[in-house]
N, C-alpha and C positions, 0 to 999 in steps of 0.2 A: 192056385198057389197053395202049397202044402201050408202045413202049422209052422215046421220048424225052418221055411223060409220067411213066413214070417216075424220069426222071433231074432234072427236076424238082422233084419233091415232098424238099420239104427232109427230112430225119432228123433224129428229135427226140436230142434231148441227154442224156446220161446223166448222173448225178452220179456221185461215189466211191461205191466200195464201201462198203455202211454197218460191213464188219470196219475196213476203214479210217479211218474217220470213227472209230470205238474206239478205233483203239490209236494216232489223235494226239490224241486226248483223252487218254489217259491219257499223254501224252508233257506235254502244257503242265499234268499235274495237275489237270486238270477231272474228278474223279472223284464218286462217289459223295457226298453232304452227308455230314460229321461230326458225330457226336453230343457237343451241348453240355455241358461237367462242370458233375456237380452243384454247386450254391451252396455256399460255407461254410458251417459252422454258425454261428449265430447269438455273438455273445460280450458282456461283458461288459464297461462299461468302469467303475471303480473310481476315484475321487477318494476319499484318505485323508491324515490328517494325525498324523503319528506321533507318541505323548507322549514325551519326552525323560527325565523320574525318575518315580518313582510313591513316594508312602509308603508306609513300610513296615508292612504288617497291612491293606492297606485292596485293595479288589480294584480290579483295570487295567479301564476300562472305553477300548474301542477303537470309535471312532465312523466311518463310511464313506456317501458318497453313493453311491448304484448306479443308473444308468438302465436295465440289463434284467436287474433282477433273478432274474427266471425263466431264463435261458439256461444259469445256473450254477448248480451246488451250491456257493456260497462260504464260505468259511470259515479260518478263523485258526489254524494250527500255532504250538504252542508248546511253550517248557521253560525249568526255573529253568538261569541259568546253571550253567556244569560238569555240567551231565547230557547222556546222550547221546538218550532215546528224547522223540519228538516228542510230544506232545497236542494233541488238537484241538477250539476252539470253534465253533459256526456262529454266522453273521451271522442277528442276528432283526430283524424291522421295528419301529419303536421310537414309540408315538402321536404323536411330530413327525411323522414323515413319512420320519427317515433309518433306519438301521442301525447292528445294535453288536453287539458282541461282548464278553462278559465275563471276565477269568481269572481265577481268584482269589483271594483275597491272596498277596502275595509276598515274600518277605524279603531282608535281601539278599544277594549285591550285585545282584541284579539278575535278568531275562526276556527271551531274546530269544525273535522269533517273524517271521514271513512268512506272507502272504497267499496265497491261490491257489483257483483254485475249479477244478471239475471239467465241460466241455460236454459236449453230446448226445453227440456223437460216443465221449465216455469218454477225450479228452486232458484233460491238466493243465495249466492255464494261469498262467503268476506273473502277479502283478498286483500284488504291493508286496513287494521285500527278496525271497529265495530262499533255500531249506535252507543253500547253501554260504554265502549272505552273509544271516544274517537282523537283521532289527534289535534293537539292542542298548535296551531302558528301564532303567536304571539305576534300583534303589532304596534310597532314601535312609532310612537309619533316623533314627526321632524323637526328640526331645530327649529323653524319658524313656528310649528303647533306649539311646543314647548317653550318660545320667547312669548308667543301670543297671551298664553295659561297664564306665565307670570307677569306680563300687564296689565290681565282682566285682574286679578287677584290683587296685584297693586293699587289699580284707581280702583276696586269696588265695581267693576261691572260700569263704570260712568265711562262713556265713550265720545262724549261730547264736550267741547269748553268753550266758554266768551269769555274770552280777554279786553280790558282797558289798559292803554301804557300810555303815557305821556312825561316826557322829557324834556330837556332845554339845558339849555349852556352857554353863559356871555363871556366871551373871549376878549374883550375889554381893547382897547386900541391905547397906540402910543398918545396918538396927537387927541385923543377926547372922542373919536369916532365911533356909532355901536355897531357892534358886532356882537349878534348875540340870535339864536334860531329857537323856537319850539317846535314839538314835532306829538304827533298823538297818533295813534290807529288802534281801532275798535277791530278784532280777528275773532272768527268763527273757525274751531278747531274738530272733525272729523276726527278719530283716530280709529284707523285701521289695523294698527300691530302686527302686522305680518314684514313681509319685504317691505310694502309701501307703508312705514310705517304712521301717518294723518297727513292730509291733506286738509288747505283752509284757506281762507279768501276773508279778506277784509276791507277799509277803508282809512286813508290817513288824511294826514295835512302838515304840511311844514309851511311852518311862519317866521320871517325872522325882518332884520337889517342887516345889510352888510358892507364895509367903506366902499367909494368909488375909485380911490386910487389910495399909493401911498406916501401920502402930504398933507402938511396941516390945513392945506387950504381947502382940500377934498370934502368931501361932505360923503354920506350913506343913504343907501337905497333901499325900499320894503323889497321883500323876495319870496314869492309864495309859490306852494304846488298844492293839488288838488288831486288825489290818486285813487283808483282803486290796485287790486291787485290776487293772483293765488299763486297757492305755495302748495309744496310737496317735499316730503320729508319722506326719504329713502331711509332704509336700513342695511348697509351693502355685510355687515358683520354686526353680531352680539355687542359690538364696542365700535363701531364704526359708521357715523351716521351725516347722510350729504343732505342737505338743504336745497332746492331750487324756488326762485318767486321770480315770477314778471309783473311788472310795471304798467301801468298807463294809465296818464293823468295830465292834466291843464294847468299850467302855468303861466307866468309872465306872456311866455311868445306864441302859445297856442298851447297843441295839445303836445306830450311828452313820453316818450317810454323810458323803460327802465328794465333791469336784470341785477339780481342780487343772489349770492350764493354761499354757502358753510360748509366747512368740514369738521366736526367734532368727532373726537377721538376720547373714547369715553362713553359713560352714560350720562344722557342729557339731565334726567333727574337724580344724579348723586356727582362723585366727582369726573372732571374729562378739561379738555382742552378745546377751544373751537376758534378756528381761524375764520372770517370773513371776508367777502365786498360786497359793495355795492354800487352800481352806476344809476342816478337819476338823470334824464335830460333836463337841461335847464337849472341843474340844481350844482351836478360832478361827484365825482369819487367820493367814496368811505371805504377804509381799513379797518380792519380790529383784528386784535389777539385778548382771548379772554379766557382764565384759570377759574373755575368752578372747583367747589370742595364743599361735603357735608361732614364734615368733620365733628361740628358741634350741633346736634340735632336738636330741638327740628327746624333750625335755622339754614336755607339752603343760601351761602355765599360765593360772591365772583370780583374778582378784579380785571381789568382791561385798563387795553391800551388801544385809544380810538384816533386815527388822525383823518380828517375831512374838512369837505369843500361846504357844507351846511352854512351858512342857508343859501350858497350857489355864490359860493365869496368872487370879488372882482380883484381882489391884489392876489398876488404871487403866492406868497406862505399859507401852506396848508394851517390849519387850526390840530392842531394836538390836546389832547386830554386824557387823563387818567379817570376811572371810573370805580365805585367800590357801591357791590349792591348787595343787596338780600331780600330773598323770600321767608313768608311766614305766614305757614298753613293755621288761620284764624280759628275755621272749624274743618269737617270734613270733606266738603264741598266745596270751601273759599279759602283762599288764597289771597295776599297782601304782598306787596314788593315796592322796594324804595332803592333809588338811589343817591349818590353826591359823586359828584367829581370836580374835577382842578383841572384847570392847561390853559392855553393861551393861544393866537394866532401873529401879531404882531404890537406885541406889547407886555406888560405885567398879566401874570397866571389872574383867572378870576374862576369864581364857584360856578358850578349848574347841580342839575339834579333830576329827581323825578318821583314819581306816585303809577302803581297801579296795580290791579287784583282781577283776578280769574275766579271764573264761577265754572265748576264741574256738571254736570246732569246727566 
Protein backbone atom coordinates (compact mmCIF):
# COMPACT_ATOMS: atom_id res chain seq x y z
CA UNK A 1 0.00 0.00 0.00
CA UNK A 2 1.42 3.14 -1.16
CA UNK A 3 1.75 6.45 1.31
CA UNK A 4 -0.79 8.46 -0.24
CA UNK A 5 -3.36 5.51 0.21
CA UNK A 6 -2.56 5.51 3.33
CA UNK A 7 -3.15 9.05 4.05
CA UNK A 8 -6.48 8.52 3.07
CA UNK A 9 -8.05 5.92 4.96
CA UNK A 10 -9.76 7.84 7.49
CA UNK A 11 -8.86 6.86 11.58
CA UNK A 12 -11.60 5.51 13.18
CA UNK A 13 -12.64 7.43 16.35
CA UNK A 14 -12.07 6.75 19.86
CA UNK A 15 -14.32 7.49 22.78
CA UNK A 16 -13.36 8.56 26.50
CA UNK A 17 -11.71 6.55 28.52
CA UNK A 18 -14.22 4.18 30.14
CA UNK A 19 -12.05 5.44 33.81
CA UNK A 20 -13.50 8.55 32.67
CA UNK A 21 -16.78 7.83 31.66
CA UNK A 22 -16.68 6.62 35.81
CA UNK A 23 -15.61 9.29 37.52
CA UNK A 24 -18.22 11.96 35.54
CA UNK A 25 -20.70 9.47 36.42
CA UNK A 26 -20.06 9.70 39.77
CA UNK A 27 -19.55 13.40 39.47
CA UNK A 28 -23.54 14.07 38.07
CA UNK A 29 -24.27 11.20 40.96
CA UNK A 30 -25.36 8.40 38.47
CA UNK A 31 -24.17 5.90 40.78
CA UNK A 32 -24.89 2.66 41.78
CA UNK A 33 -29.19 1.98 42.40
CA UNK A 34 -30.11 2.51 46.05
CA UNK A 35 -31.66 0.07 48.15
CA UNK A 36 -35.39 0.65 48.72
CA UNK A 37 -36.41 1.11 52.84
CA UNK A 38 -38.28 -1.27 54.26
CA UNK A 39 -42.27 -0.45 54.38
CA UNK A 40 -43.76 0.52 57.80
CA UNK A 41 -45.15 -1.86 59.90
CA UNK A 42 -48.58 -2.27 59.43
CA UNK A 43 -50.70 0.04 62.25
CA UNK A 44 -53.80 0.30 63.63
CA UNK A 45 -56.23 2.83 63.40
CA UNK A 46 -58.82 3.18 66.64
CA UNK A 47 -62.26 5.00 66.41
CA UNK A 48 -63.32 5.24 70.44
CA UNK A 49 -65.74 7.15 72.23
CA UNK A 50 -64.88 7.80 75.72
CA UNK A 51 -67.64 7.40 78.75
CA UNK A 52 -67.79 10.63 80.53
CA UNK A 53 -69.26 9.03 84.57
CA UNK A 54 -69.70 5.50 85.31
CA UNK A 55 -71.81 4.32 88.47
CA UNK A 56 -70.46 3.44 91.09
CA UNK A 57 -70.00 -0.64 91.91
CA UNK A 58 -70.82 -1.41 88.31
CA UNK A 59 -67.85 -2.17 85.93
CA UNK A 60 -66.68 0.52 82.89
CA UNK A 61 -67.29 -1.17 79.89
CA UNK A 62 -64.89 0.54 76.96
CA UNK A 63 -66.14 -0.10 73.41
CA UNK A 64 -63.64 0.60 70.20
CA UNK A 65 -63.92 0.07 66.40
CA UNK A 66 -60.49 -1.45 64.94
CA UNK A 67 -59.95 -1.86 61.17
CA UNK A 68 -56.63 -4.06 61.70
CA UNK A 69 -57.02 -5.49 64.45
CA UNK A 70 -54.11 -7.93 64.14
CA UNK A 71 -51.36 -5.36 63.51
CA UNK A 72 -51.60 -4.60 67.23
CA UNK A 73 -51.56 -5.93 70.72
CA UNK A 74 -54.22 -3.32 71.89
CA UNK A 75 -55.25 -2.64 74.98
CA UNK A 76 -56.38 -0.30 77.80
CA UNK A 77 -54.06 1.07 80.82
CA UNK A 78 -55.63 1.88 83.64
CA UNK A 79 -55.91 3.04 87.50
CA UNK A 80 -58.43 4.28 90.16
CA UNK A 81 -57.80 7.79 90.56
CA UNK A 82 -54.77 8.99 93.18
CA UNK A 83 -52.87 5.71 92.37
CA UNK A 84 -49.73 5.68 90.84
CA UNK A 85 -49.07 2.01 89.23
CA UNK A 86 -51.07 1.36 85.77
CA UNK A 87 -53.21 -1.97 84.85
CA UNK A 88 -53.93 -3.32 82.11
CA UNK A 89 -57.03 -4.62 79.96
CA UNK A 90 -56.95 -6.09 76.45
CA UNK A 91 -59.40 -5.27 73.74
CA UNK A 92 -61.57 -8.57 72.98
CA UNK A 93 -63.89 -9.02 69.90
CA UNK A 94 -67.37 -8.68 70.99
CA UNK A 95 -70.45 -11.00 68.82
CA UNK A 96 -71.52 -7.54 67.25
CA UNK A 97 -68.67 -7.42 65.37
CA UNK A 98 -66.72 -4.28 67.65
CA UNK A 99 -64.31 -4.44 70.61
CA UNK A 100 -64.25 -3.75 74.34
CA UNK A 101 -62.55 -3.70 77.10
CA UNK A 102 -63.79 -4.33 80.67
CA UNK A 103 -62.50 -2.69 84.09
CA UNK A 104 -63.87 -3.31 86.95
CA UNK A 105 -66.14 -1.85 89.28
CA UNK A 106 -65.03 1.49 90.36
CA UNK A 107 -65.80 3.73 93.16
CA UNK A 108 -65.27 6.90 93.44
CA UNK A 109 -64.13 9.64 92.52
CA UNK A 110 -63.29 8.07 89.71
CA UNK A 111 -60.71 6.00 86.55
CA UNK A 112 -58.42 7.29 84.41
CA UNK A 113 -56.87 5.23 81.66
CA UNK A 114 -55.36 5.55 77.91
CA UNK A 115 -55.24 3.50 74.97
CA UNK A 116 -52.25 2.12 73.15
CA UNK A 117 -51.32 -0.94 71.55
CA UNK A 118 -48.06 -2.47 70.79
CA UNK A 119 -46.61 -3.22 66.59
CA UNK A 120 -44.62 -5.85 64.98
CA UNK A 121 -41.94 -3.97 65.14
CA UNK A 122 -42.31 -3.77 69.38
CA UNK A 123 -42.94 0.33 69.35
CA UNK A 124 -45.89 1.77 71.44
CA UNK A 125 -48.28 3.36 69.74
CA UNK A 126 -51.09 6.06 71.58
CA UNK A 127 -54.09 5.88 69.95
CA UNK A 128 -56.49 7.57 72.67
CA UNK A 129 -55.49 10.00 75.75
CA UNK A 130 -51.52 9.17 76.93
CA UNK A 131 -49.91 8.10 80.56
CA UNK A 132 -49.01 11.89 80.98
CA UNK A 133 -52.59 12.94 79.85
CA UNK A 134 -54.99 9.93 80.44
CA UNK A 135 -58.56 10.32 80.44
CA UNK A 136 -60.41 11.07 83.36
CA UNK A 137 -64.33 8.81 83.78
CA UNK A 138 -65.63 10.29 86.71
CA UNK A 139 -67.83 8.02 89.12
CA UNK A 140 -70.58 9.02 90.36
CA UNK A 141 -71.90 7.44 93.46
CA UNK A 142 -75.60 6.21 93.86
CA UNK A 143 -78.56 7.39 95.58
CA UNK A 144 -78.19 4.76 98.16
CA UNK A 145 -73.98 5.43 98.61
CA UNK A 146 -75.02 9.03 98.86
CA UNK A 147 -78.17 8.47 101.49
CA UNK A 148 -75.73 5.92 103.07
CA UNK A 149 -72.58 9.12 103.53
CA UNK A 150 -75.42 11.15 105.05
CA UNK A 151 -76.35 8.60 107.78
CA UNK A 152 -72.87 7.79 108.68
CA UNK A 153 -72.15 11.52 109.00
CA UNK A 154 -75.55 12.00 110.87
CA UNK A 155 -75.06 9.33 113.86
CA UNK A 156 -71.23 9.70 113.96
CA UNK A 157 -70.17 6.46 112.45
CA UNK A 158 -72.56 4.74 115.51
CA UNK A 159 -74.17 2.01 113.72
CA UNK A 160 -75.62 0.37 116.56
CA UNK A 161 -78.58 1.13 119.28
CA UNK A 162 -80.25 -0.39 122.56
CA UNK A 163 -83.32 0.89 123.06
CA UNK A 164 -85.79 0.80 126.40
CA UNK A 165 -89.59 1.90 125.89
CA UNK A 166 -92.13 1.17 128.29
CA UNK A 167 -95.66 2.57 128.18
CA UNK A 168 -99.22 1.99 129.77
CA UNK A 169 -102.62 3.50 129.52
CA UNK A 170 -105.73 3.03 132.04
CA UNK A 171 -108.87 3.46 129.98
CA UNK A 172 -110.85 3.50 133.24
CA UNK A 173 -114.45 1.73 132.94
CA UNK A 174 -118.04 2.86 133.47
CA UNK A 175 -119.12 0.52 136.06
CA UNK A 176 -115.53 0.63 138.48
CA UNK A 177 -113.99 -2.03 136.18
CA UNK A 178 -109.91 -1.94 135.22
CA UNK A 179 -108.90 -1.66 132.26
CA UNK A 180 -105.61 -0.54 132.03
CA UNK A 181 -102.26 -2.55 130.10
CA UNK A 182 -98.31 -1.94 130.42
CA UNK A 183 -96.25 -2.93 127.81
CA UNK A 184 -91.98 -2.60 127.61
CA UNK A 185 -89.53 -4.13 124.86
CA UNK A 186 -85.83 -3.84 125.16
CA UNK A 187 -84.69 -3.65 120.88
CA UNK A 188 -81.25 -4.24 119.45
CA UNK A 189 -80.98 -1.96 116.49
CA UNK A 190 -78.40 -2.86 113.31
CA UNK A 191 -78.43 -0.09 111.12
CA UNK A 192 -77.51 -0.77 107.61
CA UNK A 193 -78.38 2.55 105.61
CA UNK A 194 -78.70 1.47 102.28
CA UNK A 195 -82.08 -0.01 100.85
CA UNK A 196 -82.34 -2.12 103.90
CA UNK A 197 -82.19 0.49 105.89
CA UNK A 198 -81.57 -1.48 110.09
CA UNK A 199 -82.83 -4.48 111.04
CA UNK A 200 -83.45 -5.48 114.96
CA UNK A 201 -84.91 -8.01 117.20
CA UNK A 202 -85.79 -7.53 120.65
CA UNK A 203 -88.05 -8.67 123.61
CA UNK A 204 -91.37 -7.31 125.08
CA UNK A 205 -94.16 -7.95 127.58
CA UNK A 206 -97.66 -6.80 127.88
CA UNK A 207 -99.48 -6.73 131.18
CA UNK A 208 -102.52 -5.51 131.98
CA UNK A 209 -106.60 -6.07 133.25
CA UNK A 210 -109.18 -6.06 131.29
CA UNK A 211 -113.46 -6.08 132.03
CA UNK A 212 -115.14 -9.60 131.42
CA UNK A 213 -118.23 -8.16 130.01
CA UNK A 214 -120.18 -4.99 129.76
CA UNK A 215 -122.01 -4.92 133.21
CA UNK A 216 -121.83 -3.76 136.65
CA UNK A 217 -121.85 -7.11 137.70
CA UNK A 218 -118.86 -8.24 135.39
CA UNK A 219 -115.69 -8.22 137.00
CA UNK A 220 -111.84 -8.02 135.05
CA UNK A 221 -109.33 -10.46 134.12
CA UNK A 222 -105.04 -10.25 134.23
CA UNK A 223 -103.99 -10.62 130.40
CA UNK A 224 -100.39 -11.20 129.67
CA UNK A 225 -98.04 -11.95 126.53
CA UNK A 226 -94.53 -12.80 126.62
CA UNK A 227 -92.75 -12.22 123.11
CA UNK A 228 -89.87 -12.12 121.22
CA UNK A 229 -89.64 -10.60 117.79
CA UNK A 230 -87.40 -9.06 114.53
CA UNK A 231 -87.85 -6.15 112.50
CA UNK A 232 -86.67 -4.82 109.20
CA UNK A 233 -86.83 -1.43 108.18
CA UNK A 234 -86.76 -0.91 104.30
CA UNK A 235 -86.04 2.18 102.63
CA UNK A 236 -88.28 1.95 99.19
CA UNK A 237 -87.45 6.12 98.54
CA UNK A 238 -85.12 9.04 100.19
CA UNK A 239 -88.73 9.89 101.94
CA UNK A 240 -90.34 6.69 102.02
CA UNK A 241 -89.72 4.07 104.56
CA UNK A 242 -91.81 0.44 105.30
CA UNK A 243 -91.42 -1.28 108.47
CA UNK A 244 -91.92 -5.27 108.81
CA UNK A 245 -91.78 -7.27 112.42
CA UNK A 246 -92.93 -10.82 113.30
CA UNK A 247 -94.26 -11.80 116.37
CA UNK A 248 -93.99 -14.85 118.65
CA UNK A 249 -94.62 -15.29 122.08
CA UNK A 250 -96.72 -17.06 125.10
CA UNK A 251 -99.65 -15.96 126.51
CA UNK A 252 -102.67 -16.85 128.30
CA UNK A 253 -103.57 -19.90 125.91
CA UNK A 254 -100.23 -21.05 124.75
CA UNK A 255 -97.86 -19.95 122.53
CA UNK A 256 -98.94 -16.68 120.09
CA UNK A 257 -97.79 -15.01 116.70
CA UNK A 258 -98.08 -11.81 115.69
CA UNK A 259 -97.23 -9.40 112.51
CA UNK A 260 -96.92 -5.77 112.67
CA UNK A 261 -96.20 -3.27 109.99
CA UNK A 262 -95.60 1.04 109.00
CA UNK A 263 -95.49 3.25 106.40
CA UNK A 264 -93.75 6.42 107.08
CA UNK A 265 -93.70 8.93 104.75
CA UNK A 266 -91.12 11.29 105.59
CA UNK A 267 -87.87 11.10 107.44
CA UNK A 268 -87.99 9.05 110.54
CA UNK A 269 -85.58 11.31 112.33
CA UNK A 270 -86.97 14.81 111.42
CA UNK A 271 -90.46 15.51 110.26
CA UNK A 272 -92.99 12.64 108.34
CA UNK A 273 -96.01 11.00 108.81
CA UNK A 274 -96.45 7.15 109.78
CA UNK A 275 -99.39 5.04 109.46
CA UNK A 276 -99.37 1.63 111.45
CA UNK A 277 -100.86 -2.14 112.69
CA UNK A 278 -100.44 -4.55 114.54
CA UNK A 279 -102.06 -7.98 115.14
CA UNK A 280 -100.95 -9.98 118.49
CA UNK A 281 -102.51 -13.40 119.00
CA UNK A 282 -104.27 -13.41 122.12
CA UNK A 283 -103.87 -9.92 122.62
CA UNK A 284 -105.94 -8.33 118.80
CA UNK A 285 -105.46 -5.31 116.74
CA UNK A 286 -103.72 -1.84 117.10
CA UNK A 287 -103.97 1.28 114.74
CA UNK A 288 -102.13 4.43 114.86
CA UNK A 289 -101.64 7.53 112.75
CA UNK A 290 -98.77 9.59 114.11
CA UNK A 291 -97.34 13.35 112.92
CA UNK A 292 -93.67 13.87 113.81
CA UNK A 293 -92.05 17.34 113.47
CA UNK A 294 -88.64 18.94 114.45
CA UNK A 295 -89.54 22.06 114.42
CA UNK A 296 -88.12 23.11 117.64
CA UNK A 297 -84.81 21.66 118.03
CA UNK A 298 -83.32 19.58 119.68
CA UNK A 299 -86.64 18.37 120.84
CA UNK A 300 -87.93 15.59 118.37
CA UNK A 301 -92.02 15.62 118.78
CA UNK A 302 -95.12 13.43 117.74
CA UNK A 303 -98.68 13.29 118.24
CA UNK A 304 -100.96 10.10 117.43
CA UNK A 305 -103.94 8.77 117.34
CA UNK A 306 -103.81 5.01 118.74
CA UNK A 307 -107.11 2.78 118.86
CA UNK A 308 -106.62 -0.83 120.26
CA UNK A 309 -107.56 -4.05 121.73
CA UNK A 310 -104.47 -3.85 124.56
CA UNK A 311 -104.35 -5.70 126.77
CA UNK A 312 -106.52 -8.40 124.69
CA UNK A 313 -109.96 -6.51 125.85
CA UNK A 314 -113.15 -8.89 126.24
CA UNK A 315 -116.01 -6.20 125.63
CA UNK A 316 -116.75 -4.80 122.15
CA UNK A 317 -115.37 -1.07 122.01
CA UNK A 318 -111.95 -0.77 120.86
CA UNK A 319 -109.96 1.61 123.47
CA UNK A 320 -108.86 5.00 121.73
CA UNK A 321 -106.27 7.38 122.74
CA UNK A 322 -104.41 10.32 121.90
CA UNK A 323 -100.67 10.35 122.50
CA UNK A 324 -98.20 13.47 122.74
CA UNK A 325 -94.33 12.47 122.90
CA UNK A 326 -90.83 13.74 122.73
CA UNK A 327 -87.33 12.84 122.42
CA UNK A 328 -84.29 14.60 123.89
CA UNK A 329 -80.89 13.84 122.77
CA UNK A 330 -79.26 14.09 126.65
CA UNK A 331 -75.66 13.67 125.28
CA UNK A 332 -74.27 12.42 122.07
CA UNK A 333 -74.84 8.94 122.30
CA UNK A 334 -78.13 9.03 124.73
CA UNK A 335 -81.24 9.81 123.95
CA UNK A 336 -84.44 10.33 126.39
CA UNK A 337 -88.20 9.94 125.40
CA UNK A 338 -91.46 10.50 127.23
CA UNK A 339 -94.82 10.31 126.66
CA UNK A 340 -98.67 11.25 128.05
CA UNK A 341 -101.85 10.40 126.56
CA UNK A 342 -105.67 10.60 127.16
CA UNK A 343 -108.69 8.27 125.78
CA UNK A 344 -110.85 5.85 127.00
CA UNK A 345 -112.46 2.45 126.08
CA UNK A 346 -115.91 2.42 127.68
CA UNK A 347 -116.31 4.94 129.97
CA UNK A 348 -114.60 8.62 131.23
CA UNK A 349 -111.05 9.43 129.03
CA UNK A 350 -108.21 8.53 131.71
CA UNK A 351 -104.24 9.32 131.53
CA UNK A 352 -101.30 6.86 130.56
CA UNK A 353 -97.81 7.56 129.52
CA UNK A 354 -94.29 6.40 129.29
CA UNK A 355 -90.40 6.69 129.84
CA UNK A 356 -87.65 5.45 127.65
CA UNK A 357 -83.87 6.18 126.09
CA UNK A 358 -81.61 4.86 123.53
CA UNK A 359 -77.99 4.29 123.93
CA UNK A 360 -75.87 4.69 120.31
CA UNK A 361 -72.37 2.74 119.94
Amino acid sequence: MTCSAMRLRPRPRSGPPAALCIALGLLAGAGPAAAAPPPPPPRTLVVHVPPLTAAAGAPIELEAQIDAPFAEALAVRWRPVGEAAWREALFERSSAGGWFATLPPAVPPGVEYFIAGVDGAGATVAHFASEGAPHLVRVVPSLFDRLEALDRARQGGRRNEVALDVIGHDFGNRYGHTDRFLRGELVYTRRVARELHHVAFGFGAIQGRTPVEEAPTGGDVARRLRYGFGEARLRAHPSLFLDLRGTLGAGEDGFEGGIRGAVTFGKPWRSCVTVGGEYLGGIGPTGWVRLQWDTAPPLLMGASIVRTDLPGALIDPAGLYIAYDLLYRVLDRVAVRAQLSYGARDGAAHLGGGLGTAIDF
